[in-house]
C-alpha positions as CSV (number, residue, x, y, z in Angstrom):
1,X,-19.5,4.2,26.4
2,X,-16.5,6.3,27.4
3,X,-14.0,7.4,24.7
4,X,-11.0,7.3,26.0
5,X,-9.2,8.5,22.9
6,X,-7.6,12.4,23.7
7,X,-9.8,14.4,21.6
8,X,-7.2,16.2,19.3
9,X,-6.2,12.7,17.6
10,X,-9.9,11.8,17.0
11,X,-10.6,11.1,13.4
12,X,-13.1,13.6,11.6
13,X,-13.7,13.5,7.9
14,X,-14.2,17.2,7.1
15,X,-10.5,17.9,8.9
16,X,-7.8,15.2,7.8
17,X,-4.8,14.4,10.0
18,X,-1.5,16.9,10.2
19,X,1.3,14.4,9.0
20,X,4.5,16.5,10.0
21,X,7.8,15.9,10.7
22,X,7.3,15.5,14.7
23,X,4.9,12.7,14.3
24,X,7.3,11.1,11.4
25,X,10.4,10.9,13.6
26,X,8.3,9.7,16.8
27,X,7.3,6.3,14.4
28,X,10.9,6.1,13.2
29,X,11.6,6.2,17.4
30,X,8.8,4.0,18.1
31,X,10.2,1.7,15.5
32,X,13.6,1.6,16.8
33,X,13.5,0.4,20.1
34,X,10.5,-1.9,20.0
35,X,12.4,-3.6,17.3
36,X,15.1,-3.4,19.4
37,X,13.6,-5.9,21.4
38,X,14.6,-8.6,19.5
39,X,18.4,-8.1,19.4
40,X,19.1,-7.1,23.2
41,X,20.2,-10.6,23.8
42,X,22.5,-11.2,21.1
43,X,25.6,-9.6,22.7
44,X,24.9,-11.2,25.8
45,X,24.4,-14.5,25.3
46,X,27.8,-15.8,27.3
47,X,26.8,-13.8,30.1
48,X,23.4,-15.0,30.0
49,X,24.4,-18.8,29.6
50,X,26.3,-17.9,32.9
51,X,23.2,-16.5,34.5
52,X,20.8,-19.5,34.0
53,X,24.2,-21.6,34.2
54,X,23.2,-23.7,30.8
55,X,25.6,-24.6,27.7
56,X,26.2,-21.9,24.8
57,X,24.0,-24.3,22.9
58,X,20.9,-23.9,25.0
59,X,21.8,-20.2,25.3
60,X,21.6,-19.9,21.3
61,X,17.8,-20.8,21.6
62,X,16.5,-17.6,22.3
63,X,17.4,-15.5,19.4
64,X,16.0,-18.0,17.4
65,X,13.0,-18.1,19.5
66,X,12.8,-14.1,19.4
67,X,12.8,-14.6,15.6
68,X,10.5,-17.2,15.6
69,X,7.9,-15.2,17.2
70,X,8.5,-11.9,15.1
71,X,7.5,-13.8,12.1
72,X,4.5,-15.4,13.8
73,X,3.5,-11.3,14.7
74,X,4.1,-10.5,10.8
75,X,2.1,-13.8,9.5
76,X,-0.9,-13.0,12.2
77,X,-0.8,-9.7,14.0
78,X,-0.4,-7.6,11.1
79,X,-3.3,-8.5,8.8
80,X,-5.7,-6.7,11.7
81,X,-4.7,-3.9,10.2
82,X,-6.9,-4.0,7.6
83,X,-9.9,-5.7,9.9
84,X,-9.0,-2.6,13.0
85,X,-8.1,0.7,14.3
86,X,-4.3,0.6,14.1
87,X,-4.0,3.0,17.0
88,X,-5.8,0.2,18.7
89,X,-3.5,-2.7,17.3
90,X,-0.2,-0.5,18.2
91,X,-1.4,0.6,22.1
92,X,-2.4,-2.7,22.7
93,X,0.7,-4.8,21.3
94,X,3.4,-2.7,22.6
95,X,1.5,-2.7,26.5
96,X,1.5,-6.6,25.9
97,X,5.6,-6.5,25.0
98,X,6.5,-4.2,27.6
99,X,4.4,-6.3,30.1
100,X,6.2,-9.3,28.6
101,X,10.0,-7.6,28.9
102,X,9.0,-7.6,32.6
103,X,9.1,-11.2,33.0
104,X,12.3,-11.2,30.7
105,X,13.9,-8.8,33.7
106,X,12.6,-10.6,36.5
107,X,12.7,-14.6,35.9
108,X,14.9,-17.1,37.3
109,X,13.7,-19.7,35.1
110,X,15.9,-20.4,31.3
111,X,12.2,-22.2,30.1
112,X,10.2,-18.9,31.2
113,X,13.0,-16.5,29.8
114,X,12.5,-18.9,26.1
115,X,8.4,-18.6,26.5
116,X,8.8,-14.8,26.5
117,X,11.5,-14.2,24.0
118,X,9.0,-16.3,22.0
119,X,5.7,-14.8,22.9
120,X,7.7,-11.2,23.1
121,X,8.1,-11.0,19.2
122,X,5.0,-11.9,18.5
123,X,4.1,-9.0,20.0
124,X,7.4,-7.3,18.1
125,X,5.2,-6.2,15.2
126,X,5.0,-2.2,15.9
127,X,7.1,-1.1,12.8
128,X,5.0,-3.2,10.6
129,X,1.5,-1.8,11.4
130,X,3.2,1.9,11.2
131,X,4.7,1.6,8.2
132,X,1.0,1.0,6.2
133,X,-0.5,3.8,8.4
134,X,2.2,5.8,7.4
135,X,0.9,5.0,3.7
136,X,-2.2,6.7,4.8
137,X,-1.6,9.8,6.9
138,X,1.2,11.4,4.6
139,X,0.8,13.5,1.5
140,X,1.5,11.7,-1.9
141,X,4.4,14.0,-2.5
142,X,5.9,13.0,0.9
143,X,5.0,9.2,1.3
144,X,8.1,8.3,0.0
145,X,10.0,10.5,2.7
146,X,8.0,9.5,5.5
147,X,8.5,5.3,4.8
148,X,12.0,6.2,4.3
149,X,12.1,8.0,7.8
150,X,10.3,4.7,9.5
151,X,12.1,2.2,8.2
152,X,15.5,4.2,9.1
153,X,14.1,4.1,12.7
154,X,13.6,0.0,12.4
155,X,17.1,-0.6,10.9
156,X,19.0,1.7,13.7
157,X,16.9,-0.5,16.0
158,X,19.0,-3.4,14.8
159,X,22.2,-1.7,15.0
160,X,21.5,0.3,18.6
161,X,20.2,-2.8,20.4
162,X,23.5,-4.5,20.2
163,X,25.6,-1.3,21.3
164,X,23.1,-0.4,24.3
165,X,23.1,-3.8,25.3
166,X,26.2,-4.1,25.7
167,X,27.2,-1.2,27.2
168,X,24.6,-1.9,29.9
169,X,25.8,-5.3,30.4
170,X,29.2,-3.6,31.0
171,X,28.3,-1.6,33.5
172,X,25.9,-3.6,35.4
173,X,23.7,-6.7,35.3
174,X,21.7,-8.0,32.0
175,X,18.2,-7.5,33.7
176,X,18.8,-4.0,34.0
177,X,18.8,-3.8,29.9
178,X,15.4,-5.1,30.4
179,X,14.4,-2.7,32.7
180,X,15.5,-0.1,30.3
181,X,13.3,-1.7,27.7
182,X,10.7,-1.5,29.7
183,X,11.4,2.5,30.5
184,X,11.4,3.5,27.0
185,X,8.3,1.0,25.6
186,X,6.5,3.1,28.4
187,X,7.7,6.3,27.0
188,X,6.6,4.9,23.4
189,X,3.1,3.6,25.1
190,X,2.7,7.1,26.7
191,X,3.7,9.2,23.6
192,X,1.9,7.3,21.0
193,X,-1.6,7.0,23.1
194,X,-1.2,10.8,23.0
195,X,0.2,11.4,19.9
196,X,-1.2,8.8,17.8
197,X,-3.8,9.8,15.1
198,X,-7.2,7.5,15.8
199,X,-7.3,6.5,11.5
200,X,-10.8,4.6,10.6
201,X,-10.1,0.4,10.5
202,X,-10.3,-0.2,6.5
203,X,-13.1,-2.6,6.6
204,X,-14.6,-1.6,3.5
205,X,-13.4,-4.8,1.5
206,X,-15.8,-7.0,3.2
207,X,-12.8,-9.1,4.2
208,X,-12.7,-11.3,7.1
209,X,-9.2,-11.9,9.3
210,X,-9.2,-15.6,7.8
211,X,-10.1,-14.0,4.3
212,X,-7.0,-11.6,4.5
213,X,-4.9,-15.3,5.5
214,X,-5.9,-16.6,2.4
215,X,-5.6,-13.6,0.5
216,X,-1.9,-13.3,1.4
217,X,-1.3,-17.2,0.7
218,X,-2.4,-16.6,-2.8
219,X,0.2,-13.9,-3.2
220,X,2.7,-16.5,-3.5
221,X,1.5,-17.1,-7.0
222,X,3.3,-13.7,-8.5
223,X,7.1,-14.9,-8.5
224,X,9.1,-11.7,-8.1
225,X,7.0,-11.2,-4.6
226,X,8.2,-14.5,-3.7
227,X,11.8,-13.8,-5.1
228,X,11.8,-10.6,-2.8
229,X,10.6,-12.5,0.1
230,X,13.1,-15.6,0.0
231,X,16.1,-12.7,-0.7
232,X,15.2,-10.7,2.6
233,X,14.5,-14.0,4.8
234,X,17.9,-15.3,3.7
235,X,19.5,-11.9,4.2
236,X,17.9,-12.1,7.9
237,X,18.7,-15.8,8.6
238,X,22.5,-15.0,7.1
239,X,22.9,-11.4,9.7
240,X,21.5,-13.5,13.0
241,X,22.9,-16.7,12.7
242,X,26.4,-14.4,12.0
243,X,26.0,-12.2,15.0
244,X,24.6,-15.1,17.2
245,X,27.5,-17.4,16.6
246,X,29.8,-14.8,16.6
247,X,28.7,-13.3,20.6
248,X,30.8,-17.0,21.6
249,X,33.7,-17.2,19.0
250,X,34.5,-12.9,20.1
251,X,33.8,-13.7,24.0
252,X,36.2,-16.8,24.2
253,X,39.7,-17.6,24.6
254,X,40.4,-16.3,20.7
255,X,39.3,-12.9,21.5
256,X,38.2,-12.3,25.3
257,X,36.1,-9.3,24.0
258,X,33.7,-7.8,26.7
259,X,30.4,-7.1,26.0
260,X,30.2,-3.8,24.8
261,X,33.1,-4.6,21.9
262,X,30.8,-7.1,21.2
263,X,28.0,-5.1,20.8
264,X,30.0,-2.8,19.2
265,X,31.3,-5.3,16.7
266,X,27.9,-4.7,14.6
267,X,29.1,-1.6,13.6
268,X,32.8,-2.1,13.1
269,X,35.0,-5.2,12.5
270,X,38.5,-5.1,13.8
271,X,41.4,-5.9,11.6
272,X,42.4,-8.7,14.3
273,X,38.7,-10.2,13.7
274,X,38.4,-10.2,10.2
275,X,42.0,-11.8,9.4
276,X,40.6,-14.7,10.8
277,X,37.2,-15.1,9.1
């Protein structure tokens, strides 16, 4: 059988993997724009109700939808982790997203745009294999660091999506954010299949996929895990139905901002805007 893995990321025992800086800062990137994936639409949504010529209501379905399908990634994509090679996991879920942004750049069809925002966060999931892997690769003294670095790289994912969206949207059509999606998850792809360390699959625990299901299920019995869990899925439902709602109440008559201040708006708040919250 052909290995098609380069041969400088193959794993070998006797010589452990070189976790430096350069690999640490191409995760965080990685992380940030396939995250990114799932906020593209937000400061679009007027000009996409436009597009597929559908209420603001209908519209609003497909953050939720993009949501939806991120937390079906976390609940069933990432526990292969511990059952596969997560070089194998990563190359193969973000070639399935950036085949699935296609059809979000190309479709006529509202129902086929929803499907994919859906099925697209499933696939969404990149940040949460790394971060473990970056458990394993880096040094004790630097684990901290390197986490630190990755999950920077997710959160500026939130933050750039909106901006770069709707800049792009200013200047041109919304399918051409898309297409610019596509570009750099190709550049990720590319990078990471050369880049990316082959680590061993931990399959030492005897665990099957369903095992590692019910395994997490039974976490739910420590209280400050759950505690931690319902804090961060409020946060999240709290930021997106804020921003969502807000991409109509700053594009209408109240406001008439264009799509880049709306973008925009998720880094700064103008005085005019927040006298009236």
């Amino acid at each position: 059988m052909i290995n098609l893995t380069p041969p400088w990321v193959r794993y070998d025992a006797a010589k452990p993997f070189h976790f430096g800086l350069a690999l640490n800062f191409l995760f965080a990137f990685a992380s940030t724009f396939t995250v990114a994936n799932l906020y593209y639409s937000q400061p679009i949504l007027n000009q996409l109700a436009a597009a597929f010529d559908v209420a603001n209501e209908r519209i609003g379905r497909i953050p939720t939808l993009s949501q939806a399908g991120y937390a079906t990634g976390i609940l069933l994509i990432t526990p292969l982790g511990d059952l596969l090679k997560r070089r194998t996991i990563l190359l193969t879920i973000i070639a399935f997203s950036t085949c699935l942004t296609i059809g979000l750049a190309v479709t006529d069809s509202l129902e086929v745009f929803e499907a994919l925002s859906y099925l697209m966060g499933i696939f969404t999931v990149t940040p949460q294999v790394l971060l473990p892997l970056v458990g394993d690769l880096a040094p004790p003294h630097k684990r901290a660091a390197a986490l630190s670095i990755v999950l920077s790289g997710l959160l500026l994912g939130i933050l750039f999506a909106r901006v770069i969206a709707g800049l792009i949207q200013q200047l041109t059509d919304y399918r051409v954010i898309y297409y610019f999606s596509i570009a750099v998850q190709s550049l990720i792809l590319l990078l990471l299949y050369i880049f990316l360390p082959d680590y061993p699959a931990k399959t030492g625990h005897g665990l099957s996929y369903f095992g590692i299901l019910i395994s997490t299920a039974k976490m739910l019995r420590y209280p400050t895990l759950v505690q931690a869990c319902l804090i961060g899925g409020l946060m999240s439902s709290a930021f997106i139905n804020f921003w969502v709602t807000s991409t109509f109440l700053l594009g209408g008559p109240a406001y008439n901002y264009n799509s880049l201040e709306i973008g925009s708006s998720g880094s700064w708040v103008s005085p005019e805007f927040a006298s009236r919250l």
